[in-house]
C-alpha positions, 0 to 999 in steps of 0.5 A: 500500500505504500505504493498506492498513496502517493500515486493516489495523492497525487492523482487526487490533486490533479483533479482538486487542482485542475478545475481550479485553473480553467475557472481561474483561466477562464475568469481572467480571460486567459484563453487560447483562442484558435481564431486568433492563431494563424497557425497549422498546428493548432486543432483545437476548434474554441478557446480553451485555457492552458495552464496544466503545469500549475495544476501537475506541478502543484499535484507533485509538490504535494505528493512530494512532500507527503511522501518523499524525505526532501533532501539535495536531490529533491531540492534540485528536482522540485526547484527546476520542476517549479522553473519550468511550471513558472515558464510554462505559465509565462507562456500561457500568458505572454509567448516568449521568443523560442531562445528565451524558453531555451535558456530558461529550460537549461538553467532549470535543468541545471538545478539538478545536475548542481545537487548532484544528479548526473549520468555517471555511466552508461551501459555500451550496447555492444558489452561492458559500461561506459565511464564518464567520471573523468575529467572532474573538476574540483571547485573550493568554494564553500567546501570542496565540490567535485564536478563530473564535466562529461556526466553533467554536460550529457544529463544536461543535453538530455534532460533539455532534449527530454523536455522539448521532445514531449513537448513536440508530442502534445498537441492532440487532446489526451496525448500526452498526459497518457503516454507520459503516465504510462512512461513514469509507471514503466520508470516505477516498476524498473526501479522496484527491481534494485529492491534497495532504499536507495531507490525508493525515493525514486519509486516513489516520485515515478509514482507521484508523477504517473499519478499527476498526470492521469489525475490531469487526463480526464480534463485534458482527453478529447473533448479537453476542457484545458490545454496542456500548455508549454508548462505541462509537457516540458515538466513532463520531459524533465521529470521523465528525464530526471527518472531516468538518470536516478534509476541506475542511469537506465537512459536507454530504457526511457528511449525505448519508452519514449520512442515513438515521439523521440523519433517523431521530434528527431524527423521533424527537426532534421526536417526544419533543419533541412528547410532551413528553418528554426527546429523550434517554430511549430508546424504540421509535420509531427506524426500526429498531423499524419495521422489526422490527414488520414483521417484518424480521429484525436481519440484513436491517435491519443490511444495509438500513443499510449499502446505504443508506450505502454508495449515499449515500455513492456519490452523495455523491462524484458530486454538487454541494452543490445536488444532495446538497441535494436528495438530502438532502431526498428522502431525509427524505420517503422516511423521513418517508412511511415513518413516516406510512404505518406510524403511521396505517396499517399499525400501526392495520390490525394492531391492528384485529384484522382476520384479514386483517391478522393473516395479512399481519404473521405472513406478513412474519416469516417 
């Protein structure tokens, strides 16, 4: 049972916590209105309020703090995780330059990695552990500080590139909350497996987390009645990327769970890339567009996400490096022939203005 109360508490917050942001949200006026958005990657039809980080972060302060003893550690989880919540409602209300999210996502992923949370190693694919203690740096200030460059340096790039490959993967109703509870549990049942109390603290934050963000479904899934907004999917990375340093560095074990929009971000910003445009820009190329254009509803593409999560993270507690290496990579052909086949294909026979083609797409709406 000691288990369940904080997944409980935290899930019980979220739903207490959330219909207090949209009444708060919609009394201020603080809408996102699709009328006034000129912009493709917007599929929601009425104004709706975001502000999902201040109900998901203020559902997990609590849990943590019920549940979990607050040492260093928590300090600099919970300290970037309340960062990012104060981003996400300045998003809400004002849209920041991309650069400026950016700068911000990095300072706060920087809280954790300054109380000690870093990758020390990682497992090698192909045999043995890779070591990243060396170089250290040795700072006098205060007491003496030992600063792991290689291990700081790849948990920042992860836990930023955590943050914004979520985010990438948000913009249907029910999306995201799913696959990211579902990932947390997957994080939850791996670190019950060191069966010390090491990692208990651990457990129980993958828990807490899972918990925040089913409470927040309910409201998010279609017909959502609050957006998720910048603030709940990047503290969603952050959290999942964190997790996933602390249980025994299994960074592997969160790519294959996250696989599906890890992969989906990396095509969509080599795309951009390529298109000389800013890989931060939004617009209709993610896999969840695709989808839409095939016409799937927003109902079936949110569970295709959460059954892709949720078999990967299934396999991820059954396979070796090696093989989640290799899962890895048929999953990113899969996705990659699924976007080739659409551009060259499909969306070129639709637009040809053949009946045929045009019966073919009404007929999959339905």
């Amino acid at each position: 049972m000691m288990f369940v109360f904080p997944f409980l508490a935290a899930l019980l917050g979220a739903v207490v916590l959330t219909p207090i942001v949209i009444r708060l949200y919609t009394s201020r006026g603080w809408l996102d209105d699709p009328k006034k958005l000129d912009h493709p990657k917007v599929v929601h039809t009425k104004p709706l309020p975001r502000g999902g980080g201040i109900a998901l972060m203020g559902s997990i302060l609590i849990a943590s703090f019920l549940f979990i003893p607050i040492d260093k550690h928590m300090l600099g989880i919970l300290g970037g995780g309340i960062l990012l919540m104060l981003l996400g409602t300045w998003d809400d209300l004002h849209n920041p330059p991309p650069l400026v999210r950016l700068i911000i996502q990095v300072i706060a992923a920087l809280l954790p990695i300054a109380a000690g949370i870093g990758i020390a190693y990682v497992t090698n694919p192909l045999g043995g552990i890779i070591t990243l203690n060396q170089p250290q740096l040795i700072i006098h200030f205060f007491g003496t500080h030992t600063i792991w460059i290689l291990a700081d340096i790849l948990a920042l790039l992860w836990l930023v590139w955590c943050m914004n490959i979520v985010n990438f993967s948000t913009g249907l109703d029910g999306q995201m909350p799913g696959y990211v509870a579902i990932a947390a549990l997957v994080i939850a049942l791996l670190s019950l497996r060191f069966h010390n109390s090491a990692q208990l603290p651990v457990t129980l934050l993958s828990l807490i987390v899972a918990g925040a963000y089913a409470g927040f479904l309910p409201f998010n899934f279609y017909p959502q009645k609050i957006l998720s907004g910048f603030g709940a999917s990047t503290l969603a990375g952050f959290f999942l990327g964190v997790l996933a340093i602390l249980s025994g560095g299994k960074v592997a074990t969160a790519m294959l769970v996250l696989a599906v929009p890890m992969i989906d971000a990396t095509l969509v910003i080599f795309n951009r890339l390529r298109q000389a445009r800013s890989p931060f820009m939004g617009d209709r190329t993610h896999l969840h567009h695709k989808l839409m254009d095939l016409g799937w509803g927003k109902r079936r593409i949110a569970i295709f996400y959460w059954i892709c999560t949720a078999l990967l993270g299934f396999l991820a507690l059954q396979l070796n490096s090696e093989q989640k290496l290799f899962t890895i990579v048929l999953v990113a052909l899969g996705i990659l022939g699924f976007v080739v086949w659409f551009q060259f294909f499909f969306t070129r026979f639709v637009n040809s203005g053949h009946d045929s083609g045009s019966k073919i797409f009404r007929s999959m709406q339905r």
